[in-house]
C-alpha positions in Angstrom: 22.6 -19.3 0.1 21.0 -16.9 -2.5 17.5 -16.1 -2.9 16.4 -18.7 -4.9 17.4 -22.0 -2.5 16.4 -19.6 0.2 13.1 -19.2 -1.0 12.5 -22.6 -1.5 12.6 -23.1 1.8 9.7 -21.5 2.3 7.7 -22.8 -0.8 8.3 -26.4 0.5 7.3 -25.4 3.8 4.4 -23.7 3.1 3.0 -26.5 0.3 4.1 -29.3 2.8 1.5 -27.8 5.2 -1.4 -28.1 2.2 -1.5 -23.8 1.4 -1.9 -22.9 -2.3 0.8 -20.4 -2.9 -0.3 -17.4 -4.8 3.6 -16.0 -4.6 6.7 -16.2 -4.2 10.2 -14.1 -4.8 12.5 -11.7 -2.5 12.5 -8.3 -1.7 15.1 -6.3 -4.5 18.6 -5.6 -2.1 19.7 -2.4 -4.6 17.5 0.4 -5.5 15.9 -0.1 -9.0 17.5 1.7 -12.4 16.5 0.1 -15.5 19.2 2.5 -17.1 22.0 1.6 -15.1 25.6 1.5 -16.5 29.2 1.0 -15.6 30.6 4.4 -15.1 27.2 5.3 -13.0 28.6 2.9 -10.2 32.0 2.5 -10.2 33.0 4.2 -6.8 29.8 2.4 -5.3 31.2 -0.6 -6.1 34.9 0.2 -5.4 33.3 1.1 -1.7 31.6 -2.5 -1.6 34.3 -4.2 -3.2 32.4 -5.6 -5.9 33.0 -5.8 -10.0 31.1 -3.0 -11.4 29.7 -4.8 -13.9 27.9 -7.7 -11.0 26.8 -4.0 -9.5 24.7 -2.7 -12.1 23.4 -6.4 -13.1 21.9 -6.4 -9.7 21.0 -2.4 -9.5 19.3 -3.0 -13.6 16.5 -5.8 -12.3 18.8 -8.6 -14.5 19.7 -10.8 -11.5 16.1 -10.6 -10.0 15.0 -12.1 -13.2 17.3 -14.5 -13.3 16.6 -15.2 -9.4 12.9 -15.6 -10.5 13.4 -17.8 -13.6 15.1 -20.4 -11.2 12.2 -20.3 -9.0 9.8 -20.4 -11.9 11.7 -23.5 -13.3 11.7 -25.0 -10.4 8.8 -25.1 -8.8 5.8 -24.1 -11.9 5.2 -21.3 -10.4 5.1 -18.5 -13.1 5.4 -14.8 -13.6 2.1 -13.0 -13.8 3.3 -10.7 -17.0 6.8 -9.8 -18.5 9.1 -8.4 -16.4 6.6 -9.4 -13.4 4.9 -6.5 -11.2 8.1 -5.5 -8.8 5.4 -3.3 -6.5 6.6 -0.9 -3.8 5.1 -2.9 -1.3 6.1 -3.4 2.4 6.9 -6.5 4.3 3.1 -5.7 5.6 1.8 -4.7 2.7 2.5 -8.1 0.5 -0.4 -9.9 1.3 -2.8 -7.0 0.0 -1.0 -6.0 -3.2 0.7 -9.3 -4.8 -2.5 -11.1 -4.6 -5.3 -12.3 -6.9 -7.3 -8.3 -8.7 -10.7 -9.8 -7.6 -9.3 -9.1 -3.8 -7.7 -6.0 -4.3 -4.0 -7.3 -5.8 -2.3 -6.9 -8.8 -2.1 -10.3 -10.4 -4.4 -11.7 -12.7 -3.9 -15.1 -11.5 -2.2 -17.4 -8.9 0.8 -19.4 -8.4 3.3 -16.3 -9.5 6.6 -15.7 -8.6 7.7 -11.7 -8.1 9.6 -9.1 -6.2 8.9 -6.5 -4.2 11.1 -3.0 -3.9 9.2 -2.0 -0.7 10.7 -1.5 2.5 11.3 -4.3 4.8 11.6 -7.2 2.7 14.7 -7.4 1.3 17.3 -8.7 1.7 15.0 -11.5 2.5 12.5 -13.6 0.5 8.6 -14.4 1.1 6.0 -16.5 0.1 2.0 -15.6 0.3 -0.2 -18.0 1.0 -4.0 -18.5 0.7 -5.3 -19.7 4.0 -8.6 -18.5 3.2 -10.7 -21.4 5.5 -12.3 -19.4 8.4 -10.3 -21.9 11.2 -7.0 -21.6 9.5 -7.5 -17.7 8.8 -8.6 -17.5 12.1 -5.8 -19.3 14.4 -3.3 -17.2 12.2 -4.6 -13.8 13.1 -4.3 -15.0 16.3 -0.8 -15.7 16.3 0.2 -12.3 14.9 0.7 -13.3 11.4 -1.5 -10.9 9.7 -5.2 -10.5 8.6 -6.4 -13.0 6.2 -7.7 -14.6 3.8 -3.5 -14.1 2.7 -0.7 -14.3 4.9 3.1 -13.7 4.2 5.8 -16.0 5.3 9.0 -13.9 5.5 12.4 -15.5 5.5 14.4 -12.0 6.4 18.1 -12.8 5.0 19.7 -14.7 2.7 23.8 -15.5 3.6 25.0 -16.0 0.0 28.1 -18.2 0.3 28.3 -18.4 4.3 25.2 -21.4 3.8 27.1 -22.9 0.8 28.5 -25.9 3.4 24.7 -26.7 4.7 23.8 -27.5 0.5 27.0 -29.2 0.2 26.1 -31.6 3.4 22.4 -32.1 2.5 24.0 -32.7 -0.9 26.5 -35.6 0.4 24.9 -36.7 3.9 21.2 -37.0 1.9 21.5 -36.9 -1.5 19.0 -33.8 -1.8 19.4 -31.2 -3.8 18.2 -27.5 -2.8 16.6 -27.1 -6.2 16.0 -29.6 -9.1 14.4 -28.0 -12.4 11.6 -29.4 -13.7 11.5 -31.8 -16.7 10.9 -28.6 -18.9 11.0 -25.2 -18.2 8.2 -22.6 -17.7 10.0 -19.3 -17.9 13.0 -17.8 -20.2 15.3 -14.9 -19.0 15.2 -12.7 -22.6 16.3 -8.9 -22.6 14.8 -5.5 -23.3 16.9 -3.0 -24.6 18.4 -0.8 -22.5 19.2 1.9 -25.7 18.5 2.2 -29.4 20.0 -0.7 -31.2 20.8 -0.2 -34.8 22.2 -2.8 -37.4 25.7 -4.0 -36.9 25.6 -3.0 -33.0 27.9 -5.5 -31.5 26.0 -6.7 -28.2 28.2 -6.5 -25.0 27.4 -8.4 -21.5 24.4 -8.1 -18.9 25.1 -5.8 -16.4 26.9 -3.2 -19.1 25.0 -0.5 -21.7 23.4 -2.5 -24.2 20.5 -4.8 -22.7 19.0 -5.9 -19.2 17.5 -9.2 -18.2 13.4 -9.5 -18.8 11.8 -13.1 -17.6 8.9 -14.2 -19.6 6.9 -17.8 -19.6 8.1 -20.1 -21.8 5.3 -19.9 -24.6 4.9 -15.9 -24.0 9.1 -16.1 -25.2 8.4 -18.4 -28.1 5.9 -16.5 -29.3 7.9 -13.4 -29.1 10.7 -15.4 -30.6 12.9 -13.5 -28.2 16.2 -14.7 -27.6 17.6 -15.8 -24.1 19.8 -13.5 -22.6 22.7 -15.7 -21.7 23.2 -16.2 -25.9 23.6 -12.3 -26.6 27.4 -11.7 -25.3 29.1 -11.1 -28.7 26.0 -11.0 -31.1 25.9 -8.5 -33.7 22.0 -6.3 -34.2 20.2 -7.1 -37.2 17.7 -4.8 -37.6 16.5 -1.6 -35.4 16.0 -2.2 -31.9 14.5 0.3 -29.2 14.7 1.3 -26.3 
């Protein structure tokens, strides 16, 4: 019911049909504030009956990177550079901006996943497609769909729990599972600071004052030698860290 299995969806459709995807990801729900904290959103989330701490994970970019990594280590597909793009691109504008540089797009290559804080794609999630071939390019223009070579599919909601029964039947009626990782993965979900760090810090949780989600491919992590984020909680700083 969240982004991730609902996306899917739309990557299986879209590579069951025999379209290379050159993205996939979700349109960000909450405005973006890489400095979010706690007492920032407190009556916000009093109002929307929500922990504080889930708020500013979400309102911080840590759960869309999380929401990504799945994605990422589920399907191959990658992000295109740390932290990914997150354009202010509209439901009509995805097809021109998260595609390949060489046609006008930001990414450097294909086969990413991303988000977008433009208006009218979240809460929902999208996929774009290359459906460059003339015949293909052509009957989609003519069923509304957009101007090619690149077309978006948009799924426009995602229920959270109210489609938790439909994976739990698919689960027990078929055996299927809405998302399977792959043997090994192909992103990591590290952190960037969200202050200075200085030696003997003790590290607190995502969503609070001292760090905020960051995914990275696996070998851009390694080489980094950065740690995931789920390991912090608790950790002490050992040497300066900045913002």
């Amino acid at each position: 019911g969240d982004e991730p299995s609902s996306c899917m969806e739309l990557i299986e459709f879209v590579s069951a049909m025999g379209h290379p995807i050159v993205a996939a990801g979700k349109g960000k729900n909450n405005p973006l504030n890489i400095d979010a904290t706690p007492p920032d959103y407190e009556e916000e989330a009093k109002r929307r009956h929500m922990n504080v701490r889930m708020l500013v994970e979400f309102v911080d970019g840590s759960k869309t990177m999380v929401e990504m990594a799945a994605i990422a280590n589920a399907t191959g597909l990658v992000p295109d550079k740390p932290g990914m793009h997150g354009p202010s691109a509209t439901l009509g504008e995805l097809s021109k901006v998260l595609v390949p540089q060489k046609d006008g797009g930001v990414l450097s290559k294909v086969g990413v996943v991303d988000y977008s804080i433009g208006k009218g794609v979240a809460p929902g999630v999208f996929v774009v497609a290359d459906m460059s071939h003339p015949r293909i390019s052509e009957r989609m223009e003519d069923l509304k769909m957009g101007k090619g070579p690149y077309f978006t599919f948009h799924r426009p909601y995602h229920l959270t729990s109210l489609e938790v029964p439909l994976t739990c039947a698919r689960v027990v009626l078929y055996g299927k599972a809405d998302m399977v990782p792959l043997a090994k993965p192909v992103a990591e979900v590290c952190a960037v600071a969200k202050k200075d760090l200085k030696p003997g810090d003790k590290l607190d949780a995502i969503g609070e004052y001292c760090y905020r989600a960051w995914i990275m491919t696996a070998p851009e992590a390694r080489a980094a030698r950065a740690i995931p984020c789920g390991l912090l909680q608790g950790g002490s700083v050992t040497a300066p860290i900045k913002k």
